[in-house]
Structures are given as structure tokens and as C-alpha cells.
Backbone as CSV, one residue per row, in Angstrom:
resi,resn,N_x,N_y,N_z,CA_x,CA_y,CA_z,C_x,C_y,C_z
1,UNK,28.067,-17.829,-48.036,28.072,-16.488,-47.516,27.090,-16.329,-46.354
2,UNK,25.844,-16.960,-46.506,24.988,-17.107,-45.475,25.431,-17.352,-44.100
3,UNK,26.094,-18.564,-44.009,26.475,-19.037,-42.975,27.545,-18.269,-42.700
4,UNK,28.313,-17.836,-43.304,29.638,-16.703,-42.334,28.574,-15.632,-41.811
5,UNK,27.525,-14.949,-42.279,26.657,-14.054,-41.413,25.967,-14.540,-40.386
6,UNK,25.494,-15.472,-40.250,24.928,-16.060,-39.439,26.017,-16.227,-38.172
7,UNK,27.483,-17.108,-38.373,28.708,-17.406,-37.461,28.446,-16.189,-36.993
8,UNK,29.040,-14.950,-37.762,29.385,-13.724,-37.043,27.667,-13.023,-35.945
9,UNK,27.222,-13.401,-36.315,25.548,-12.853,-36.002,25.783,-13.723,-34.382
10,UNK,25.866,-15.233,-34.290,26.076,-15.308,-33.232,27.071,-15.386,-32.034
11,UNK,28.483,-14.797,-32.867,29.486,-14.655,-32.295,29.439,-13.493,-31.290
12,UNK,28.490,-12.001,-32.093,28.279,-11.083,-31.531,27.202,-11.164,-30.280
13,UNK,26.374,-12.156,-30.792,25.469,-12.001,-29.415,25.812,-13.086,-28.228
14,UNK,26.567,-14.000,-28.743,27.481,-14.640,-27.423,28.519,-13.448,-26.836
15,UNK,29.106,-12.708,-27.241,30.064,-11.719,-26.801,29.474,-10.495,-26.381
16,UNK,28.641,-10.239,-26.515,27.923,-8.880,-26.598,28.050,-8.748,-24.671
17,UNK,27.817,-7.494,-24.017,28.098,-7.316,-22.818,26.627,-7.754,-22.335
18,UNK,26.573,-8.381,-21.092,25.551,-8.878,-20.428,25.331,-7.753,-19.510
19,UNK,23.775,-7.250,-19.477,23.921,-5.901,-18.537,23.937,-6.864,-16.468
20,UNK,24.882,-6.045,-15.711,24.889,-6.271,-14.460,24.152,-6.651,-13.302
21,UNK,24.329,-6.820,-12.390,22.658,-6.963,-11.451,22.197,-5.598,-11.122
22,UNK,23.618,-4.761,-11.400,22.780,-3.007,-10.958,22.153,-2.314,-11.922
23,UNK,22.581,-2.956,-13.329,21.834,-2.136,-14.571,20.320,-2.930,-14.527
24,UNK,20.110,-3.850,-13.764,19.119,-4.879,-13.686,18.296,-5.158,-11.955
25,UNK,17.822,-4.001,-11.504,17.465,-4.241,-9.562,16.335,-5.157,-9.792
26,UNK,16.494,-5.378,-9.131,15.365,-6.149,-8.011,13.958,-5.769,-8.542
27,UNK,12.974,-5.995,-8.528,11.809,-6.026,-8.471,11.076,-5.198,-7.052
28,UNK,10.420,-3.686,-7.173,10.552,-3.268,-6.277,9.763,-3.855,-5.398
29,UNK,9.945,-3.778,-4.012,9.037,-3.878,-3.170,8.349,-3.329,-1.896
30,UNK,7.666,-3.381,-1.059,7.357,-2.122,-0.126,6.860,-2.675,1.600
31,UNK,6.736,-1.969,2.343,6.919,-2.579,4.031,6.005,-1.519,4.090
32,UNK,4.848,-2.319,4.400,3.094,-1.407,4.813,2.801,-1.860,6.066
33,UNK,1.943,-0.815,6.289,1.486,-1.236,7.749,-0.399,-0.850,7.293
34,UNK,-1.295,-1.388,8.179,-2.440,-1.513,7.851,-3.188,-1.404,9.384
35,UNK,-2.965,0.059,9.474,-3.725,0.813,10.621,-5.450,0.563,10.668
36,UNK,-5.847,-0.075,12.487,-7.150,-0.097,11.864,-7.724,0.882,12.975
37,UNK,-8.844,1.355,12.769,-9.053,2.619,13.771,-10.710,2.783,13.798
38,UNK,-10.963,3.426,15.123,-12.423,3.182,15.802,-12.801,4.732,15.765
39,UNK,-13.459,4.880,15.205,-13.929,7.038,15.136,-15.384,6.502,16.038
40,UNK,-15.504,7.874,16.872,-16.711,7.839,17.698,-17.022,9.134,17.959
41,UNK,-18.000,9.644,18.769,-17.797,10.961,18.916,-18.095,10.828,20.833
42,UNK,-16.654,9.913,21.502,-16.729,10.070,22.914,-15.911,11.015,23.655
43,UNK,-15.882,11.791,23.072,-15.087,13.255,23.397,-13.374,12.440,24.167
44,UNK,-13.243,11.725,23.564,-11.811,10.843,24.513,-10.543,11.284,23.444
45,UNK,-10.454,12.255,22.088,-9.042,12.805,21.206,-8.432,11.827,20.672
46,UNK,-7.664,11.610,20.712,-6.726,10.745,19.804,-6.155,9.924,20.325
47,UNK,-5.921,8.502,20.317,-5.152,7.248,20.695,-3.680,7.782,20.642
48,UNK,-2.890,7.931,21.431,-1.469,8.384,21.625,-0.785,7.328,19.981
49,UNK,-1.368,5.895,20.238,-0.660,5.237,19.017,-0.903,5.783,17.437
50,UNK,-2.135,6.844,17.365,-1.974,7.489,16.345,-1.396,8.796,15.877
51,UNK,-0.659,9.019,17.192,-0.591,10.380,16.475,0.530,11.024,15.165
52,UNK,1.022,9.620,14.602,1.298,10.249,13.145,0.490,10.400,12.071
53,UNK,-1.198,10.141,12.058,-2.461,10.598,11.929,-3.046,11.175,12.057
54,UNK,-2.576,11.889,13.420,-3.688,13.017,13.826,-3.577,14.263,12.917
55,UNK,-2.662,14.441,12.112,-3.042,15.367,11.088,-4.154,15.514,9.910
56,UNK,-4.275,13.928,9.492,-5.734,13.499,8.657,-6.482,13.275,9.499
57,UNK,-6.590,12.618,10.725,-7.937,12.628,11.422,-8.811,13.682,12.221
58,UNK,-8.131,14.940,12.107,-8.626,16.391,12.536,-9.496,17.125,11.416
59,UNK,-8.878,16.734,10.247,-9.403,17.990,9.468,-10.813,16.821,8.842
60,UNK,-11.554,17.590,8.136,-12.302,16.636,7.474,-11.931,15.875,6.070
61,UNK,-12.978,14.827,6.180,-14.361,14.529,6.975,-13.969,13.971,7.884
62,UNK,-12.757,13.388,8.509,-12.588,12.967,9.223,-12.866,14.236,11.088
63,UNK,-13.037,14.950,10.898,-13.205,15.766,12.163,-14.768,15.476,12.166
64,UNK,-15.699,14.735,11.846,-16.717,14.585,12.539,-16.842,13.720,13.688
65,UNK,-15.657,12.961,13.484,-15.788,12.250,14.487,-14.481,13.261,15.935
66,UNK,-14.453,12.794,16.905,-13.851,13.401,17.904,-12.732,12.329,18.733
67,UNK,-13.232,11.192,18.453,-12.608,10.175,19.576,-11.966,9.160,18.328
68,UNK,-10.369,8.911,18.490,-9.641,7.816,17.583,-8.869,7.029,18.140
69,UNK,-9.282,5.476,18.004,-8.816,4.657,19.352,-8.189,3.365,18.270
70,UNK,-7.108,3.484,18.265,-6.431,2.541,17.563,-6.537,1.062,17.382
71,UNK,-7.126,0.160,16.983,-7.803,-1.625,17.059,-6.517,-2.244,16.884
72,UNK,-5.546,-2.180,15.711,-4.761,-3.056,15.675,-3.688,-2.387,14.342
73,UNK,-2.396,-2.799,14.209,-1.475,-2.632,13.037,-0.969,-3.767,12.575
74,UNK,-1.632,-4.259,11.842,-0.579,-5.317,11.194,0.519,-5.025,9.964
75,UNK,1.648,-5.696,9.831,2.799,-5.212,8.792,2.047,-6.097,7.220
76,UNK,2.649,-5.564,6.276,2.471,-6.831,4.907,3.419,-5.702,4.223
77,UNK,4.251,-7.004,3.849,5.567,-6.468,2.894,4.865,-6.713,1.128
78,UNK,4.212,-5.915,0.449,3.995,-6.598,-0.890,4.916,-6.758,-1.744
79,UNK,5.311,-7.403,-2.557,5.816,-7.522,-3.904,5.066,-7.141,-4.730
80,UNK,5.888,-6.253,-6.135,5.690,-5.714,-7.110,4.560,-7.032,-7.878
81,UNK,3.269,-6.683,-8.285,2.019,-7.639,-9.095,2.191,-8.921,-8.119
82,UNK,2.091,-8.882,-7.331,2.167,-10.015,-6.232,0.535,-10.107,-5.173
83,UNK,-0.310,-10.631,-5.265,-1.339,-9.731,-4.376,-0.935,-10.519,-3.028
84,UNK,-1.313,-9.707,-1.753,-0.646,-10.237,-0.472,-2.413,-9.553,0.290
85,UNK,-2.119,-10.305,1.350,-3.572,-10.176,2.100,-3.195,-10.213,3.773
86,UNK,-4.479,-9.459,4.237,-4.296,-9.173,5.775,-5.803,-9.086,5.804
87,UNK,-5.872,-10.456,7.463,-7.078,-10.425,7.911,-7.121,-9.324,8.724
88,UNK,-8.623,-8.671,8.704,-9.205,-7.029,9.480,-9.487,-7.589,10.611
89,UNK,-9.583,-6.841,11.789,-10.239,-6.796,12.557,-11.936,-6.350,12.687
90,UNK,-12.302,-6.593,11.656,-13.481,-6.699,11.174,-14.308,-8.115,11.064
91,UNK,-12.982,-8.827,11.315,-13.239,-9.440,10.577,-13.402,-10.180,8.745
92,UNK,-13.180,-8.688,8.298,-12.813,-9.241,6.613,-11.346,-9.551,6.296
93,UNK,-11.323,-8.947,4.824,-9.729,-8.965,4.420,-9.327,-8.329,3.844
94,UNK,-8.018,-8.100,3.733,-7.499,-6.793,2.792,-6.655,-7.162,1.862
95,UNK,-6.998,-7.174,0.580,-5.956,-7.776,-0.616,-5.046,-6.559,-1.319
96,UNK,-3.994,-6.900,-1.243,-3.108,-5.804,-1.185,-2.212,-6.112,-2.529
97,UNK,-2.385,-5.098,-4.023,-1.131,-5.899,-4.988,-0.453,-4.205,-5.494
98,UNK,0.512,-4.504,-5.080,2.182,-3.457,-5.522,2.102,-3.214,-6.844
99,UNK,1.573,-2.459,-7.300,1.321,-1.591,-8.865,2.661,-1.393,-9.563
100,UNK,3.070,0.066,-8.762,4.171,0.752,-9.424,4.994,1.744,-8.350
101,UNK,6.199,2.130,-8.720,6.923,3.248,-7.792,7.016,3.525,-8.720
102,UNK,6.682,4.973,-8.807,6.844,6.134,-9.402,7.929,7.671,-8.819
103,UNK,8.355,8.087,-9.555,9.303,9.082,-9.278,8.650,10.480,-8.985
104,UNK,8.724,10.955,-7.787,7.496,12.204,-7.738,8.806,13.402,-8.130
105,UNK,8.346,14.358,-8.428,8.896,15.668,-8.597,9.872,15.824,-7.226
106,UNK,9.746,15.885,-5.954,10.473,16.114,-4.958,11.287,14.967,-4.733
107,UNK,11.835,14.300,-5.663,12.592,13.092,-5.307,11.936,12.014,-4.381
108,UNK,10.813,11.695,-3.602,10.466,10.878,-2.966,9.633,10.495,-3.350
109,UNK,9.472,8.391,-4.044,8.706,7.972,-5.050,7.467,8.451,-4.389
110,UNK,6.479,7.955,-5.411,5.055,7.801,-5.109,4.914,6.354,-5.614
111,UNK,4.133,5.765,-5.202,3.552,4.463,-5.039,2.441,3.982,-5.345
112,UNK,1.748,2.502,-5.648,0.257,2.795,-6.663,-0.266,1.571,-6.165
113,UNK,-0.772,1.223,-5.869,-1.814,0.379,-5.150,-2.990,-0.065,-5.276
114,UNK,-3.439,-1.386,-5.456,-4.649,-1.925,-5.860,-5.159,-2.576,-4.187
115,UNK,-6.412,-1.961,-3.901,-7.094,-2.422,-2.489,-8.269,-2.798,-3.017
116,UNK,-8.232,-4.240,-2.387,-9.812,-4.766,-2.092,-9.982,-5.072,-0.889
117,UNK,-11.350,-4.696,-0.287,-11.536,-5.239,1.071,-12.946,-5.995,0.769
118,UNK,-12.741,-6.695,1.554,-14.101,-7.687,1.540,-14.275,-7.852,2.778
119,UNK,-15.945,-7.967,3.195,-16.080,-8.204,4.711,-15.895,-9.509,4.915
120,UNK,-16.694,-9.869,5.899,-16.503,-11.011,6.909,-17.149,-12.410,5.892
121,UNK,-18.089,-11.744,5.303,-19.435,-12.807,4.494,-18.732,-12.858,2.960
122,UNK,-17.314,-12.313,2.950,-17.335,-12.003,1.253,-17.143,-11.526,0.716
123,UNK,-17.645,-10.633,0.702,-18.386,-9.307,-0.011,-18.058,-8.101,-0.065
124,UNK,-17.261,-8.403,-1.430,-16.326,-6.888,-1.826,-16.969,-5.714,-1.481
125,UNK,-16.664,-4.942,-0.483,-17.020,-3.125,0.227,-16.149,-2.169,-0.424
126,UNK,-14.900,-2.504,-0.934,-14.024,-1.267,-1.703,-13.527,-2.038,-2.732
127,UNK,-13.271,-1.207,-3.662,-12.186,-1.231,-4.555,-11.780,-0.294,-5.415
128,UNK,-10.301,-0.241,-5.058,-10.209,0.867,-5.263,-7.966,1.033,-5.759
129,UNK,-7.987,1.776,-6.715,-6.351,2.039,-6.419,-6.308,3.208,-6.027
130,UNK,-4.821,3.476,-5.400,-4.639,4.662,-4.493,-2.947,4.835,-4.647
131,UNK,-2.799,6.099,-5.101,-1.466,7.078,-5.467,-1.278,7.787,-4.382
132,UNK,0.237,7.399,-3.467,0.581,8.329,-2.455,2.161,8.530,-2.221
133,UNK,2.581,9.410,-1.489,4.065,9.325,-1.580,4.753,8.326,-0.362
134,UNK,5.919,7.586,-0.768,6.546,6.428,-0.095,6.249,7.674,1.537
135,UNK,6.205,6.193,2.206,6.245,7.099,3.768,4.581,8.067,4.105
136,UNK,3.771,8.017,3.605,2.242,8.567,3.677,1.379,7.456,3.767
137,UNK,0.077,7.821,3.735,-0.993,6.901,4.103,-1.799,7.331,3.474
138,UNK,-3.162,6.258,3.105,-3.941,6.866,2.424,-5.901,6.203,3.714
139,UNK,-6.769,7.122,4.157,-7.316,6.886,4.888,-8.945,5.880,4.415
140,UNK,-9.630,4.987,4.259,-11.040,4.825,3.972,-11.544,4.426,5.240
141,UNK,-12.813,5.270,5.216,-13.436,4.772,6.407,-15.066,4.487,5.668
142,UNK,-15.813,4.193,6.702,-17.596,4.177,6.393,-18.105,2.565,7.129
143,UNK,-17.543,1.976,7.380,-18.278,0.729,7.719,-18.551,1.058,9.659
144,UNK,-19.784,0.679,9.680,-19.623,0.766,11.424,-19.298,-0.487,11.813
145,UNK,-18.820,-0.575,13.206,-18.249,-0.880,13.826,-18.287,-0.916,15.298
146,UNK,-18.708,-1.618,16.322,-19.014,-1.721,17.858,-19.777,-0.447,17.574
147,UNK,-19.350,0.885,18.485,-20.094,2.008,18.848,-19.592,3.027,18.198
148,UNK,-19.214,2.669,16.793,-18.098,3.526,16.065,-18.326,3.591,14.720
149,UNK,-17.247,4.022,13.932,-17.082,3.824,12.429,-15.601,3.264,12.300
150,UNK,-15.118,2.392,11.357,-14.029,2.001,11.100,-13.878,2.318,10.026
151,UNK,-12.004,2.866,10.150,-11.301,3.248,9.246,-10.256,2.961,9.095
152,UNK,-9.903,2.426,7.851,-8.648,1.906,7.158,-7.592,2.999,7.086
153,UNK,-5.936,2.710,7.578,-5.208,4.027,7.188,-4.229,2.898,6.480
154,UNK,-3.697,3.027,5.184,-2.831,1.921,4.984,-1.943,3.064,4.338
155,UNK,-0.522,2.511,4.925,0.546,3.436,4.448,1.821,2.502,4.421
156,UNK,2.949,3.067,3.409,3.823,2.413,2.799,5.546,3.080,3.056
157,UNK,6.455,2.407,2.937,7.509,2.866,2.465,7.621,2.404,1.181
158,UNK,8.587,2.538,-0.286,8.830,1.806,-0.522,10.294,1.778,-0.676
159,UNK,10.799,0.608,-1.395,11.804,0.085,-1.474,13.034,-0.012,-2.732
């Protein structure tokens, strides 16, 4: 009797429906960009290349400074628990690992993010995770920089 339960036990799970590749996506993933930016107070406004920023870089704390002169954008596509990295123009680095997409109330995910930056010598300066909606940015600044302060804007789509 055993063994006819057992036959049927694995008859059903050889037959049983295999879920699809659509009941089953992909592993999400996301296309960042990693804005790096020079705050000063040389009365010179906003780098034309930022101005889908200039809405966070007006108000505070960011309005102490006056002058925002764009250094460099590099892309990094992360994968979901994958950590991915981008050298700064600092000189350090930016370790970048894809948390979670989350479903925000207005239909457009939100996104979750683990940042470490380390300078030039090493030496972890942030860490930090950060919740924002796909298509936003999230800003850290404080390290100086030439005749300036540098600030991180790292922002995402996701996928």
C-alpha cells in the first residue's frame, strides 16, 4: 500500500503544472547614474548639466551653497544583492548593492539601497541605506573638495 502512495505522490509532482517564466521574472534590476557635484559659494548658479537638481540644490541645506558645477556622471546598472562599484572623482569608491523594489502607493516603485563610500586611503565616510522613488535621487554631501564641498546625487530607475 505504501508504495502505490508513494507511485501516485510522485506521479503528481512529475505532472503537477510548472509555473512560467512570467509567473517567475527576472530578478529585478536598476540603471543609476552617480552624479558628482562641486557646491561653492562663487555666485556662478547652477551647471546647466544639473538642472534636473536644481530643485534639491536650492532649498536647504543645500542653498548654502550658491554655485553647482557638475565633476562627472558615471552609469552602474546594479543587480538585485549584487554589490557593483564606481570609482569617485574623489578619488574613492562607491559600493552600490540593489536591496529591494518596492510598490509605492502612486504606482511608481520605490527602491532600497545599500551605499558605502570610502575615500581615496580606504576609509569608510558613509554608510548608509536610502528609500526613494524609481526615477529620483537621493543627495550626500560634506567632504571638501578643491575650493568646494562635494556632493553625491545618486539616482535610479528601476526595472
Amino acid at each position: 500500500m505504501k508504495a502505490i502512495a508513494r507511485v501516485v505522490a510522485v506521479t503528481l509532482l512529475v505532472m503537477a503544472p510548472r509555473p512560467s517564466r512570467a509567473e517567475n521574472p527576472l530578478p529585478p534590476k536598476a540603471d543609476c547614474t552617480v552624479t558628482e557635484i562641486q557646491a561653492s559659494n562663487e555666485k556662478k548658479g547652477v551647471d546647466p548639466k544639473l538642472e534636473r537638481l536644481k530643485g534639491k540644490l536650492t532649498k536647504p541645506p543645500f542653498s548654502a551653497w550658491d554655485t553647482f558645477v557638475r565633476l562627472g556622471e558615471p552609469g552602474i546598472k546594479p543587480e538585485k544583492d549584487k554589490p557593483a562599484t564606481v570609482k569617485l572623482i574623489t578619488g574613492g569608491m562607491l559600493t552600490v548593492v540593489f536591496k529591494d523594489k518596492l510598490l509605492s502607493q502612486g504606482g511608481r516603485p520605490r527602491l532600497r539601497f545599500g551605499l558605502d563610500v570610502d575615500s581615496k586611503e580606504g576609509k569608510r565616510t558613509v554608510s548608509t541605506v536610502v528609500v526613494f522613488d524609481s526615477g529620483d535621487s537621493v543627495l550626500i554631501a560634506g567632504e571638501p573638495h578643491g575650493k568646494g564641498t562635494y556632493i553625491m546625487a545618486f539616482g535610479c530607475t528601476g526595472q
